[in-house]
PDB file with SEQRES, HELIX, SHEET and CRYST1 records, atoms N, CA, C and O in Angstrom:
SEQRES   1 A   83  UNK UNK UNK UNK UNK UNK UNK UNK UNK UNK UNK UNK UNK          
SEQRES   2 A   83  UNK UNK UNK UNK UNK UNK UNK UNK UNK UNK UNK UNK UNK          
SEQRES   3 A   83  UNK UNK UNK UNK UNK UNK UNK UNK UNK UNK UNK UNK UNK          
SEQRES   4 A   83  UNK UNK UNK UNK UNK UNK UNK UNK UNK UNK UNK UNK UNK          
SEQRES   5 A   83  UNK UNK UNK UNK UNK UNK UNK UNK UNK UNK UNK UNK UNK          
SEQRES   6 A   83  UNK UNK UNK UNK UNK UNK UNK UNK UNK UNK UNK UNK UNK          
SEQRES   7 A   83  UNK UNK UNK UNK UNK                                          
SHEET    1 AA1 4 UNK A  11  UNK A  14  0                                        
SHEET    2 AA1 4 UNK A  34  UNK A  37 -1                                        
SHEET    3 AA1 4 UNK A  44  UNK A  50 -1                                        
SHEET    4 AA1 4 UNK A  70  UNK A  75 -1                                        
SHEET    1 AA2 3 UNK A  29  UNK A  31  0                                        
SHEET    2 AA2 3 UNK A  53  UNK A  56 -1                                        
SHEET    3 AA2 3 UNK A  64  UNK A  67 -1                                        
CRYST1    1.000    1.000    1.000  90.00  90.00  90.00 P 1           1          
ATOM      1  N   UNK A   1      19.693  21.969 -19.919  1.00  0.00           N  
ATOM      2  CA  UNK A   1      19.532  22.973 -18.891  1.00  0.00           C  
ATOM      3  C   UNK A   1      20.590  22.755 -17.808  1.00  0.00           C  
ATOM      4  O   UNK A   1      20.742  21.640 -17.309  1.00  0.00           O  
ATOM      5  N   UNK A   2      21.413  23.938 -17.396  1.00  0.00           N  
ATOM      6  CA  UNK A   2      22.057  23.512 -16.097  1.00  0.00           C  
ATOM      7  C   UNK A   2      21.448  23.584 -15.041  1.00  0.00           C  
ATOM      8  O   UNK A   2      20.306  23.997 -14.837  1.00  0.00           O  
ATOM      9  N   UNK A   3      22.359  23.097 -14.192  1.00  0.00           N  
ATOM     10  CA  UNK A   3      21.714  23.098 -12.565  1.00  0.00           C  
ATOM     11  C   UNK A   3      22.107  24.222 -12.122  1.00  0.00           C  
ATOM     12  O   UNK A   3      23.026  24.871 -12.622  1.00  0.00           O  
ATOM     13  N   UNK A   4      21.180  24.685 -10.754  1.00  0.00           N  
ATOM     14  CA  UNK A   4      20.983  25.485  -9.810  1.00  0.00           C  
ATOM     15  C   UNK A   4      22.798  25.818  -9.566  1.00  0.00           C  
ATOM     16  O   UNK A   4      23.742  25.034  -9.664  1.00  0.00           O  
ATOM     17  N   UNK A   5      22.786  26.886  -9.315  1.00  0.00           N  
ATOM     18  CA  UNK A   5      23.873  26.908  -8.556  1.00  0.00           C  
ATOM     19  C   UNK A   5      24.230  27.167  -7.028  1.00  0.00           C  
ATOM     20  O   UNK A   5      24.193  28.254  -6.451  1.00  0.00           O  
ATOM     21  N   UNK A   6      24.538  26.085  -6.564  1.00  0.00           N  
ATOM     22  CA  UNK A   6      24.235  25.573  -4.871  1.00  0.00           C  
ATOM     23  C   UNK A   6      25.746  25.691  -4.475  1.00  0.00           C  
ATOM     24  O   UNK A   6      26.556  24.990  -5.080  1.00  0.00           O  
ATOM     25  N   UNK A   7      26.094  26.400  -3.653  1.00  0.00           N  
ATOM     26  CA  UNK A   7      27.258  26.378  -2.640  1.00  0.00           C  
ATOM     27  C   UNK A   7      27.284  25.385  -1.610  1.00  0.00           C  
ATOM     28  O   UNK A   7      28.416  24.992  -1.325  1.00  0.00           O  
ATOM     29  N   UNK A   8      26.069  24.738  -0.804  1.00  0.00           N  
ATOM     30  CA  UNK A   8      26.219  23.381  -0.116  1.00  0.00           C  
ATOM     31  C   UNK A   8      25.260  22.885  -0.596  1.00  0.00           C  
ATOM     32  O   UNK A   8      24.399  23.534  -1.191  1.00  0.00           O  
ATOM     33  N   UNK A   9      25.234  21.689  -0.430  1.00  0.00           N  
ATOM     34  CA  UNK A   9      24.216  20.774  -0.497  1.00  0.00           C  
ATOM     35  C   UNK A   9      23.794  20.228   0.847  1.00  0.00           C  
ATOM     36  O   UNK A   9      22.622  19.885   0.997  1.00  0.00           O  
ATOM     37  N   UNK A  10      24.445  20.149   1.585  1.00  0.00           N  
ATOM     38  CA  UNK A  10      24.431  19.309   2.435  1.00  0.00           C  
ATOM     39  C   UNK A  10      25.053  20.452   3.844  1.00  0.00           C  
ATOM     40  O   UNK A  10      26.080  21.128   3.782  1.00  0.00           O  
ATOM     41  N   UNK A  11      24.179  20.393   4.911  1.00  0.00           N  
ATOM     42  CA  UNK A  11      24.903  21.381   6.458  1.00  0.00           C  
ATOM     43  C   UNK A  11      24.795  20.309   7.572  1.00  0.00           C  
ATOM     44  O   UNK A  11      23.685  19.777   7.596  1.00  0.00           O  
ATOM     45  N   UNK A  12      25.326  20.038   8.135  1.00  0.00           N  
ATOM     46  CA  UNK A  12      25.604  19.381   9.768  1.00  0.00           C  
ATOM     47  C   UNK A  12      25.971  19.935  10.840  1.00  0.00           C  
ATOM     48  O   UNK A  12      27.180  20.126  10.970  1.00  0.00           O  
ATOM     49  N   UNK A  13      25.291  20.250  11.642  1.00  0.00           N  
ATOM     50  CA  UNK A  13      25.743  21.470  12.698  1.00  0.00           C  
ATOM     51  C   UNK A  13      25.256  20.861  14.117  1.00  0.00           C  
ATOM     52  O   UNK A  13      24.505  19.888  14.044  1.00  0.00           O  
ATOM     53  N   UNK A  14      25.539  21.243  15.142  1.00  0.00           N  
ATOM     54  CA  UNK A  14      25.610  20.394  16.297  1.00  0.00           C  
ATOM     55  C   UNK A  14      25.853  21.474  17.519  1.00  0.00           C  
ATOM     56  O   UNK A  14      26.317  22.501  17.022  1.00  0.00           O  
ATOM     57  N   UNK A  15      25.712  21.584  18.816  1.00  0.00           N  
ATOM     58  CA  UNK A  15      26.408  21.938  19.526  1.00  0.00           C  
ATOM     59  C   UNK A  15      26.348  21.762  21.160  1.00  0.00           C  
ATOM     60  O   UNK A  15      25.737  20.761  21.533  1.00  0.00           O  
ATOM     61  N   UNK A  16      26.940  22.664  22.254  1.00  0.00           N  
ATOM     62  CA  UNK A  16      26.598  22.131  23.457  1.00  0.00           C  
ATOM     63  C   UNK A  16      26.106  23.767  24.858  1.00  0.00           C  
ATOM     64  O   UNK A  16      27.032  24.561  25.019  1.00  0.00           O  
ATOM     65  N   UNK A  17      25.333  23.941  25.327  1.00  0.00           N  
ATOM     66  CA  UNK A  17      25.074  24.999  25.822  1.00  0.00           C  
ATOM     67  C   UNK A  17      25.299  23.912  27.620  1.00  0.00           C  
ATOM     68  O   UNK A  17      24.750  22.903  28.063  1.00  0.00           O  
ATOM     69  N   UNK A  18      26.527  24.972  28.206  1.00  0.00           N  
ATOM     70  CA  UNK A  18      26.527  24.179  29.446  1.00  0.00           C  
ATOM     71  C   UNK A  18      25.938  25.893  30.299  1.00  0.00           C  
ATOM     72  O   UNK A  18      25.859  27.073  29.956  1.00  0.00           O  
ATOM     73  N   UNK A  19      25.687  25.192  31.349  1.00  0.00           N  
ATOM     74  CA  UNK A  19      24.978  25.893  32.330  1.00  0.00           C  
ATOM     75  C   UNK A  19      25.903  26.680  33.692  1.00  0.00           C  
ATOM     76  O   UNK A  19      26.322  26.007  34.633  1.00  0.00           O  
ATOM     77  N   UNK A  20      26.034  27.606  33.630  1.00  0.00           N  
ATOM     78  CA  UNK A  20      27.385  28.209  35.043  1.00  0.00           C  
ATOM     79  C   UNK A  20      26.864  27.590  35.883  1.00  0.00           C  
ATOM     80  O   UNK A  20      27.150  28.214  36.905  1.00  0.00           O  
ATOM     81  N   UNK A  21      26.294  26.787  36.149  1.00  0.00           N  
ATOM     82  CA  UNK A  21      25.701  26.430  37.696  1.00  0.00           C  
ATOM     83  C   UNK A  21      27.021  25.441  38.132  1.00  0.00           C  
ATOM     84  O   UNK A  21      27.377  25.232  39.291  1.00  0.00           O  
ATOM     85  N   UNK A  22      27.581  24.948  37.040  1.00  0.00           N  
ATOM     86  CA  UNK A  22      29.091  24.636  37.190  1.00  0.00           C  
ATOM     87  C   UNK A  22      30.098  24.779  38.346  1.00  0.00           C  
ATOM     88  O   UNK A  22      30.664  24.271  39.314  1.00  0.00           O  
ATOM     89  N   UNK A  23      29.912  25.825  37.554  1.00  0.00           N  
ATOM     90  CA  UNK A  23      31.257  26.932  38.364  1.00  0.00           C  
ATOM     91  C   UNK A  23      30.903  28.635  39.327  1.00  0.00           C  
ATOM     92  O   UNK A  23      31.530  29.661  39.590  1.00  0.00           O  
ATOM     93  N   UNK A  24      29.483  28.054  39.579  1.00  0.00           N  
ATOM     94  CA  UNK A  24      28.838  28.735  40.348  1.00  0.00           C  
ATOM     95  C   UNK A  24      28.299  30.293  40.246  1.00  0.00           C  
ATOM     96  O   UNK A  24      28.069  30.985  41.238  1.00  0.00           O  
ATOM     97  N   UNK A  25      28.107  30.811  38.624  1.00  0.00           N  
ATOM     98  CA  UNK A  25      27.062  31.569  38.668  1.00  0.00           C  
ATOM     99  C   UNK A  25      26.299  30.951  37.679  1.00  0.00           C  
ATOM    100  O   UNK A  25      26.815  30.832  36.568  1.00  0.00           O  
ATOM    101  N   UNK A  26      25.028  30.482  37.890  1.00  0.00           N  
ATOM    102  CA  UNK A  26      23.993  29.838  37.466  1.00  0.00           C  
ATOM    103  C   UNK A  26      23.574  30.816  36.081  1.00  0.00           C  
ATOM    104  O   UNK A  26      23.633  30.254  34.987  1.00  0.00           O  
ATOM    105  N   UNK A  27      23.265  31.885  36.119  1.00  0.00           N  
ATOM    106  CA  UNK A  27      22.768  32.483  35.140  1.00  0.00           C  
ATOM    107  C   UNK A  27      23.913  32.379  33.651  1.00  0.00           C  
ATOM    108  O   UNK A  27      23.453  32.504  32.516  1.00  0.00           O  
ATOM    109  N   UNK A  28      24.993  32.205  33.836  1.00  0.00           N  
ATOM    110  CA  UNK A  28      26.079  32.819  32.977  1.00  0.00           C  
ATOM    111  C   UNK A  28      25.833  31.165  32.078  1.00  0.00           C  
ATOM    112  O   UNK A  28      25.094  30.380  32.672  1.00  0.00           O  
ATOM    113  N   UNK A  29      26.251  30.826  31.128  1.00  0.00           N  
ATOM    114  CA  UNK A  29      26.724  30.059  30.278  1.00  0.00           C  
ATOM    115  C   UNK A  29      27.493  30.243  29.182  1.00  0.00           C  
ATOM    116  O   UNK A  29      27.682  31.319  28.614  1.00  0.00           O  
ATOM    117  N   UNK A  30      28.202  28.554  28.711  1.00  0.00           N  
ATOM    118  CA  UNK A  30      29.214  29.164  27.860  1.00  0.00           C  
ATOM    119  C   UNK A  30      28.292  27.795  26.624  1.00  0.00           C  
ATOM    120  O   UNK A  30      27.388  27.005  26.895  1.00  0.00           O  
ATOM    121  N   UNK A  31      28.934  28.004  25.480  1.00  0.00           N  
ATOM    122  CA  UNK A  31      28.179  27.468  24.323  1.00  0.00           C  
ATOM    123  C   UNK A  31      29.804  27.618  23.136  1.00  0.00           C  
ATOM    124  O   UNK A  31      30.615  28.533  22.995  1.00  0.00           O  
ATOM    125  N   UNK A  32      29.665  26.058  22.404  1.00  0.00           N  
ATOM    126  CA  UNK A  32      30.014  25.484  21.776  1.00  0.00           C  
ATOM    127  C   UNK A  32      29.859  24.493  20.411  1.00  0.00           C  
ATOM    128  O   UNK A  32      29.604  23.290  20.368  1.00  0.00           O  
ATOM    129  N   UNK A  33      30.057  25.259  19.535  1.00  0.00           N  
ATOM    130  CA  UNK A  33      29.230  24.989  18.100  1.00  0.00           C  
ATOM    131  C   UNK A  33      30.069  24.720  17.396  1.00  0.00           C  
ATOM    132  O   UNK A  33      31.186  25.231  17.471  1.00  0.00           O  
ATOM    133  N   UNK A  34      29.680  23.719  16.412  1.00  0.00           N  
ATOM    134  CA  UNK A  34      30.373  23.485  15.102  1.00  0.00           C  
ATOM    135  C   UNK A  34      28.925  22.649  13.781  1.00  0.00           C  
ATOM    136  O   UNK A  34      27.876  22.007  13.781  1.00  0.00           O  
ATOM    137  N   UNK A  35      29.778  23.202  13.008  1.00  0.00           N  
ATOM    138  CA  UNK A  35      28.885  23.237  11.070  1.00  0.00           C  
ATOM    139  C   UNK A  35      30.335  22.619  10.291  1.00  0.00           C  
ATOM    140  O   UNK A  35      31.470  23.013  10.025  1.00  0.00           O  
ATOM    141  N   UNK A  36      29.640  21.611  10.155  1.00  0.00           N  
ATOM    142  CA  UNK A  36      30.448  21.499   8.411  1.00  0.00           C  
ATOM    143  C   UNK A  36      29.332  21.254   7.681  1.00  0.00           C  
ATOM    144  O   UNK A  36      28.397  20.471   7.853  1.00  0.00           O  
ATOM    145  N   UNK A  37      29.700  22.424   6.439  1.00  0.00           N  
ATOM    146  CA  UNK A  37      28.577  22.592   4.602  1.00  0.00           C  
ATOM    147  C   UNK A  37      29.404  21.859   3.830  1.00  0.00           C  
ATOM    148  O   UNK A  37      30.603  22.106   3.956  1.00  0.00           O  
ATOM    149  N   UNK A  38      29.203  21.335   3.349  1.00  0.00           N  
ATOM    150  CA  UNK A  38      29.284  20.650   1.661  1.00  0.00           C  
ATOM    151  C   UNK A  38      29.336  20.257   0.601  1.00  0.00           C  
ATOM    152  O   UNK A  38      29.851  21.291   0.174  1.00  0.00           O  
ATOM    153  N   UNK A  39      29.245  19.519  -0.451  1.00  0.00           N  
ATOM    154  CA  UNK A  39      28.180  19.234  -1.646  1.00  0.00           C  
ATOM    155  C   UNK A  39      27.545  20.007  -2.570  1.00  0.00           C  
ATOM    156  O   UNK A  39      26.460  19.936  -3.148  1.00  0.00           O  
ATOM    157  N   UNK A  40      28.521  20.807  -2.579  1.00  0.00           N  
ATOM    158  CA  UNK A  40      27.963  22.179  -3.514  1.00  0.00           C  
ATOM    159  C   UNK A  40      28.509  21.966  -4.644  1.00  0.00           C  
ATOM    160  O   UNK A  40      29.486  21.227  -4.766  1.00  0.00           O  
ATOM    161  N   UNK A  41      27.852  22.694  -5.787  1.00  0.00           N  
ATOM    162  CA  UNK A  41      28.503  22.634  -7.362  1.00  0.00           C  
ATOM    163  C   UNK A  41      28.860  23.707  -7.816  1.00  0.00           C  
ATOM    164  O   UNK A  41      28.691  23.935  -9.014  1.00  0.00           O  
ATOM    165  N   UNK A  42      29.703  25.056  -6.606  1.00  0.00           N  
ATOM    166  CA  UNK A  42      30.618  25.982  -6.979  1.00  0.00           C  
ATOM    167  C   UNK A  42      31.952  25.578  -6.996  1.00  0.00           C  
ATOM    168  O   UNK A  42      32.385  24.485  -7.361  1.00  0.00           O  
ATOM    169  N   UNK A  43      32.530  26.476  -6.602  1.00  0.00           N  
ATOM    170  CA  UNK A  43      33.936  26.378  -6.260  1.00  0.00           C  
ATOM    171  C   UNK A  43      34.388  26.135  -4.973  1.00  0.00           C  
ATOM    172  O   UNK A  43      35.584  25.992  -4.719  1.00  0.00           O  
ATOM    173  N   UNK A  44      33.274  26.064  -3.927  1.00  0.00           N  
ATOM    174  CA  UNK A  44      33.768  25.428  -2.168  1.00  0.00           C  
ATOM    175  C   UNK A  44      33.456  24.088  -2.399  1.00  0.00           C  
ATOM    176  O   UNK A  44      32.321  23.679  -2.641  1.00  0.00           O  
ATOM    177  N   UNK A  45      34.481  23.393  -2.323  1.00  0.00           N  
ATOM    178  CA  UNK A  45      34.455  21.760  -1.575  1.00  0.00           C  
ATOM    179  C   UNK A  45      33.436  21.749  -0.574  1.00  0.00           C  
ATOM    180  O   UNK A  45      32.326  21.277  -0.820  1.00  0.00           O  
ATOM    181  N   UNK A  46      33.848  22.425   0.975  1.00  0.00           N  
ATOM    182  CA  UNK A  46      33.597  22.404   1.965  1.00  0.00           C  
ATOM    183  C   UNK A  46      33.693  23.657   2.763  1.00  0.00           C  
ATOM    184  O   UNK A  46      34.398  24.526   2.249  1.00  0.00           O  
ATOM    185  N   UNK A  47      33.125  23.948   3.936  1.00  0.00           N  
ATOM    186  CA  UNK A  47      33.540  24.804   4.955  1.00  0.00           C  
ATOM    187  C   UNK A  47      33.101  24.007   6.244  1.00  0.00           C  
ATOM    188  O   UNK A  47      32.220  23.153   6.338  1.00  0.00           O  
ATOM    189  N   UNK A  48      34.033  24.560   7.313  1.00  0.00           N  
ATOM    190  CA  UNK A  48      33.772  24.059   8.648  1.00  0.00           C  
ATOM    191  C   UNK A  48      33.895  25.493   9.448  1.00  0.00           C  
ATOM    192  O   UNK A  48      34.699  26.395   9.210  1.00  0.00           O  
ATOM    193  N   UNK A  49      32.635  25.444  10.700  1.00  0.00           N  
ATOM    194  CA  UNK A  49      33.246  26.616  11.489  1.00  0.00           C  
ATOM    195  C   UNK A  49      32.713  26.237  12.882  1.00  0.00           C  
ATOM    196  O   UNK A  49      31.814  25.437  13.144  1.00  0.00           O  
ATOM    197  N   UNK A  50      33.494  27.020  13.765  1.00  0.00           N  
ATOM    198  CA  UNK A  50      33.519  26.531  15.372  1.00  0.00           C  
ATOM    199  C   UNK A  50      33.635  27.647  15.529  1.00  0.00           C  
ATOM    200  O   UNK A  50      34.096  28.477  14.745  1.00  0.00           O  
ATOM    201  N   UNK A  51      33.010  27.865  17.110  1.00  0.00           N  
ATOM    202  CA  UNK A  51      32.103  28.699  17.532  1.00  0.00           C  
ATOM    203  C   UNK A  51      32.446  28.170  18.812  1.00  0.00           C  
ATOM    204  O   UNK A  51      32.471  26.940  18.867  1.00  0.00           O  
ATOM    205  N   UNK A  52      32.805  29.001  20.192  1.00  0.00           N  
ATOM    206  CA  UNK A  52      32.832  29.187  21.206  1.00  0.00           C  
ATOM    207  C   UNK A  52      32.261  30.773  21.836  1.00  0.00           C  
ATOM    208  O   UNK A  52      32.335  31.827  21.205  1.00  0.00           O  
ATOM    209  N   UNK A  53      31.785  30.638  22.998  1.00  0.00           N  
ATOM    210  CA  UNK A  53      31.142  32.096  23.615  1.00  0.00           C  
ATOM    211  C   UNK A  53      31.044  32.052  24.998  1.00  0.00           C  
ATOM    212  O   UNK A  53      31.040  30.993  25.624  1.00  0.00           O  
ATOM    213  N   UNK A  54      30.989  32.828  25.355  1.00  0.00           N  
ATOM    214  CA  UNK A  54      30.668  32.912  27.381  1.00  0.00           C  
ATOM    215  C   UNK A  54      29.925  34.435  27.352  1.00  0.00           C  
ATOM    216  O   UNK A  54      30.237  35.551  26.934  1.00  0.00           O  
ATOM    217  N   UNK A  55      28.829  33.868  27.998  1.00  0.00           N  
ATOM    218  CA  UNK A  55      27.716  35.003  28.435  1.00  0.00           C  
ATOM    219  C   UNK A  55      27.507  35.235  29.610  1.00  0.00           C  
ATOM    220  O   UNK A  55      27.127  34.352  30.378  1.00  0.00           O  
ATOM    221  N   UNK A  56      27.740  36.617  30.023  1.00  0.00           N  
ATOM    222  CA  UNK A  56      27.865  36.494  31.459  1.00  0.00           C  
ATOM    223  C   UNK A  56      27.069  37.844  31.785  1.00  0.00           C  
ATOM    224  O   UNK A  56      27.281  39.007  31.443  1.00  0.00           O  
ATOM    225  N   UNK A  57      25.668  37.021  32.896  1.00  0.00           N  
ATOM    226  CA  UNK A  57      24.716  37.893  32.958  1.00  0.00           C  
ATOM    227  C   UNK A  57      24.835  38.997  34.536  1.00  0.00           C  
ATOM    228  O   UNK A  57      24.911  38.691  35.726  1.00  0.00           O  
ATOM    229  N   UNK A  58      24.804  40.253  33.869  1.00  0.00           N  
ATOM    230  CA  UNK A  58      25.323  41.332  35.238  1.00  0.00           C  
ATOM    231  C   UNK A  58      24.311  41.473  36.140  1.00  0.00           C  
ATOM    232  O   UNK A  58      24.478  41.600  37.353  1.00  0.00           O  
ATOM    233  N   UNK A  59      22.788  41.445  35.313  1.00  0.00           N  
ATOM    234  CA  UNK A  59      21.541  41.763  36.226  1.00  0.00           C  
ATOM    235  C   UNK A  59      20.405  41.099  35.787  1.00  0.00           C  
ATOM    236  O   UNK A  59      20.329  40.225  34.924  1.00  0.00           O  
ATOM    237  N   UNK A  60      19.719  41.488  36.317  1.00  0.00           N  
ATOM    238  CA  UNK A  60      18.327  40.910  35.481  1.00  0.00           C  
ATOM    239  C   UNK A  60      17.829  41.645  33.842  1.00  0.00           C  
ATOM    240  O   UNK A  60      17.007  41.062  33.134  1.00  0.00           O  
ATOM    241  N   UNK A  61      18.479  42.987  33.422  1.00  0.00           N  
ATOM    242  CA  UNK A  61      18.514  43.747  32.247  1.00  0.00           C  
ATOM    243  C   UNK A  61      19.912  43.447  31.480  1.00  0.00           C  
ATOM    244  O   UNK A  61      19.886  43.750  30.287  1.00  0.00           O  
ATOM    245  N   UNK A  62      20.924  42.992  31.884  1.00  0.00           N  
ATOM    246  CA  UNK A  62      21.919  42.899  31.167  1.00  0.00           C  
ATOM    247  C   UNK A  62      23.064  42.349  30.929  1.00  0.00           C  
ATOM    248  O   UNK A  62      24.051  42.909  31.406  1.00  0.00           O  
ATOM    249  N   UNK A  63      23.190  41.490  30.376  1.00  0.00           N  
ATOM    250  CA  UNK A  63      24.514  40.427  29.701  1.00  0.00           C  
ATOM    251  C   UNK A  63      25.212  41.047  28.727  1.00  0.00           C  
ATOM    252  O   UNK A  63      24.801  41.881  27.921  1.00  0.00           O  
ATOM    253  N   UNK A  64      26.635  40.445  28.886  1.00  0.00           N  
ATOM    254  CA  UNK A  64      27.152  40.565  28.082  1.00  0.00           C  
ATOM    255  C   UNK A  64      28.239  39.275  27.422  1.00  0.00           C  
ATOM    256  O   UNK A  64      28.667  38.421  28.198  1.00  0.00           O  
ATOM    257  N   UNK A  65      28.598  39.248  26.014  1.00  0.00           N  
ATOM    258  CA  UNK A  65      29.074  38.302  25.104  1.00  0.00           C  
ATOM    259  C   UNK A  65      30.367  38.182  24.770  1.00  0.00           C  
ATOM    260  O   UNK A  65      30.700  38.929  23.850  1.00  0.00           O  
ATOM    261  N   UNK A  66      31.196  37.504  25.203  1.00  0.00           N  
ATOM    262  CA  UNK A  66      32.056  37.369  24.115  1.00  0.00           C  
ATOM    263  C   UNK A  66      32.448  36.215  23.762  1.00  0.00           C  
ATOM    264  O   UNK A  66      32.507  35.246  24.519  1.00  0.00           O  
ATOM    265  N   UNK A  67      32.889  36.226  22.034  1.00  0.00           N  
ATOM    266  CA  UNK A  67      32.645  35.107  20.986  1.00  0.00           C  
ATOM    267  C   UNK A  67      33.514  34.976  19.893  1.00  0.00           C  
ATOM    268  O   UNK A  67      33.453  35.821  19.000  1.00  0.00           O  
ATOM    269  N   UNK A  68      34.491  33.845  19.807  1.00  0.00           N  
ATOM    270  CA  UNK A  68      35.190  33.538  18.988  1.00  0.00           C  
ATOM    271  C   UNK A  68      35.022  32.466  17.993  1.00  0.00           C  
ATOM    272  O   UNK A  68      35.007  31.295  18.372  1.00  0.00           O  
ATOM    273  N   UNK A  69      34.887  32.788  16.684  1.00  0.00           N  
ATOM    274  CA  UNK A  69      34.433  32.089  16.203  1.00  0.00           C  
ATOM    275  C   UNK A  69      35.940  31.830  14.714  1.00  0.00           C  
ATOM    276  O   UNK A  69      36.681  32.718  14.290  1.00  0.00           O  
ATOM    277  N   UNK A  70      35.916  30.136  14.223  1.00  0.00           N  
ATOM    278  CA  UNK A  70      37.026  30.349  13.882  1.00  0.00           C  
ATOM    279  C   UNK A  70      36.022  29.537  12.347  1.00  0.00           C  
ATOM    280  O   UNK A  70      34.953  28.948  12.500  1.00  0.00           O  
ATOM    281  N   UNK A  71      36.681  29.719  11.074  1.00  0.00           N  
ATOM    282  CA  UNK A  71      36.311  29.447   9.797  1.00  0.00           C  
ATOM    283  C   UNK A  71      37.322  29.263   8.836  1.00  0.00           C  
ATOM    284  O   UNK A  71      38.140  30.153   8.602  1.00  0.00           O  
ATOM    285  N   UNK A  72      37.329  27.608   7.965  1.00  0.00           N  
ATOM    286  CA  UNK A  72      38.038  27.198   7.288  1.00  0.00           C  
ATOM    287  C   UNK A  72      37.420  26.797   5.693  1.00  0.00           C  
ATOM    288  O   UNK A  72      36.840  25.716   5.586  1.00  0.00           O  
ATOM    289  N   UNK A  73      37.527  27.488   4.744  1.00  0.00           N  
ATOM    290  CA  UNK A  73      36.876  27.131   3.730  1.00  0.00           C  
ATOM    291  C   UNK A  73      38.226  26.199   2.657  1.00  0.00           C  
ATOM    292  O   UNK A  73      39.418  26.460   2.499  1.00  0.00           O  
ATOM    293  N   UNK A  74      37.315  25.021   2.066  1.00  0.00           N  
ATOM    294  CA  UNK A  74      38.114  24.415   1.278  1.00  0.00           C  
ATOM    295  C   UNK A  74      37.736  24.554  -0.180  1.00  0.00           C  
ATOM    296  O   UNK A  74      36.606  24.422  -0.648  1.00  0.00           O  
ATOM    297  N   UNK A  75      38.625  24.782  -0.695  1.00  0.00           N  
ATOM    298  CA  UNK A  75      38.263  25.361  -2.394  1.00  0.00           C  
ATOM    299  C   UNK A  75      38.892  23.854  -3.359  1.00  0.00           C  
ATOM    300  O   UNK A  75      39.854  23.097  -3.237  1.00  0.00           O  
ATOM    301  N   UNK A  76      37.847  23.969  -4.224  1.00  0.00           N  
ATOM    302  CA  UNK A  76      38.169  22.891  -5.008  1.00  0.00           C  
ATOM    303  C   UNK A  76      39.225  23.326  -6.358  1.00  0.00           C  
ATOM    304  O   UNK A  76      39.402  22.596  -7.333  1.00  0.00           O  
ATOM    305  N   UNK A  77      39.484  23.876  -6.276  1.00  0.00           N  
ATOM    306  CA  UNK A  77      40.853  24.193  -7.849  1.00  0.00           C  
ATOM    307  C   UNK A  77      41.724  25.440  -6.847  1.00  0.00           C  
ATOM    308  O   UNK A  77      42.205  26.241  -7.649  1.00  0.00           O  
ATOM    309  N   UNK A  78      42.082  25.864  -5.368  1.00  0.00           N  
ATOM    310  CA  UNK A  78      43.147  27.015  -5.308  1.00  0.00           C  
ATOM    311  C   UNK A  78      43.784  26.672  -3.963  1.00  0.00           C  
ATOM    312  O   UNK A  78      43.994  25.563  -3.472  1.00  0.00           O  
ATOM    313  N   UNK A  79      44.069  28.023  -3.435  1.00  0.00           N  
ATOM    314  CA  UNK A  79      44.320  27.567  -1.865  1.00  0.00           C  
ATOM    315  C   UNK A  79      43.398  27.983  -1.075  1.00  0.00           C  
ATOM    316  O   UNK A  79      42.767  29.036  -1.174  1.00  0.00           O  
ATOM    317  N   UNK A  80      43.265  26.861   0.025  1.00  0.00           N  
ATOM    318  CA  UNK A  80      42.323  26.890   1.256  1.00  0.00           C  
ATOM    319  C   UNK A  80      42.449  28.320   1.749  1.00  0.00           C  
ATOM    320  O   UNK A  80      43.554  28.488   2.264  1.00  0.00           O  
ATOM    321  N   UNK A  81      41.913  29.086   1.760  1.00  0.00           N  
ATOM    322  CA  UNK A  81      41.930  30.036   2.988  1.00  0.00           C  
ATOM    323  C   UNK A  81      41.336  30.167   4.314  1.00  0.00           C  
ATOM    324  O   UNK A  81      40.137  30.404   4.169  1.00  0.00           O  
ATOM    325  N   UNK A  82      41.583  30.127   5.240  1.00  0.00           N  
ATOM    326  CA  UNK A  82      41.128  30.056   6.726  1.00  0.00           C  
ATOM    327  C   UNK A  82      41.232  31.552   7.316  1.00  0.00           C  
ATOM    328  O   UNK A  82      41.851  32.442   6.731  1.00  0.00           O  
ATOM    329  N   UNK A  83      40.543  31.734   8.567  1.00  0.00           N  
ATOM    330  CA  UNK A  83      40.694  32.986   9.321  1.00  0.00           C  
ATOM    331  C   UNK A  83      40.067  32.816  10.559  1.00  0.00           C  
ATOM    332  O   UNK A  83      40.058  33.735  11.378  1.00  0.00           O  
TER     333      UNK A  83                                                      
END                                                                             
């Protein structure tokens, strides 16, 4: 019988949510993430992705986002593609 077919096995993800009280608007924060997946028995080795954002709140009804997020997949038999 074969095995499952699993793209990771394995996820590690982590990140950091700081607080505007910083830099003096308290409500606003910015946030900082990263994942590396794994251990899979397709064709990805690996992927890693990072994640930055700043939320910045206008009122008590409404924030708004913006978010860059960057992604590197490693292939086991071609070329890496990133974006």
């Amino acid at each position: 019988m074969a095995d499952a077919a699993v793209d990771y096995q394995n996820l590690y993800s982590g990140g950091l949510n700081i607080i505007g009280k910083l830099w003096g608007r308290e409500k606003d924060n910015v946030g900082l993430a990263y994942a590396l997946m794994n251990n899979g028995n397709l064709s990805l080795d690996k992927s890693q992705v990072l994640e930055v954002y700043y939320r910045l709140v206008l009122n008590d009804y409404l924030a708004i986002s913006a978010d860059v997020l960057y992604l590197q997949d490693d292939l086991k038999d071609a070329k890496n593609p990133s974006g």
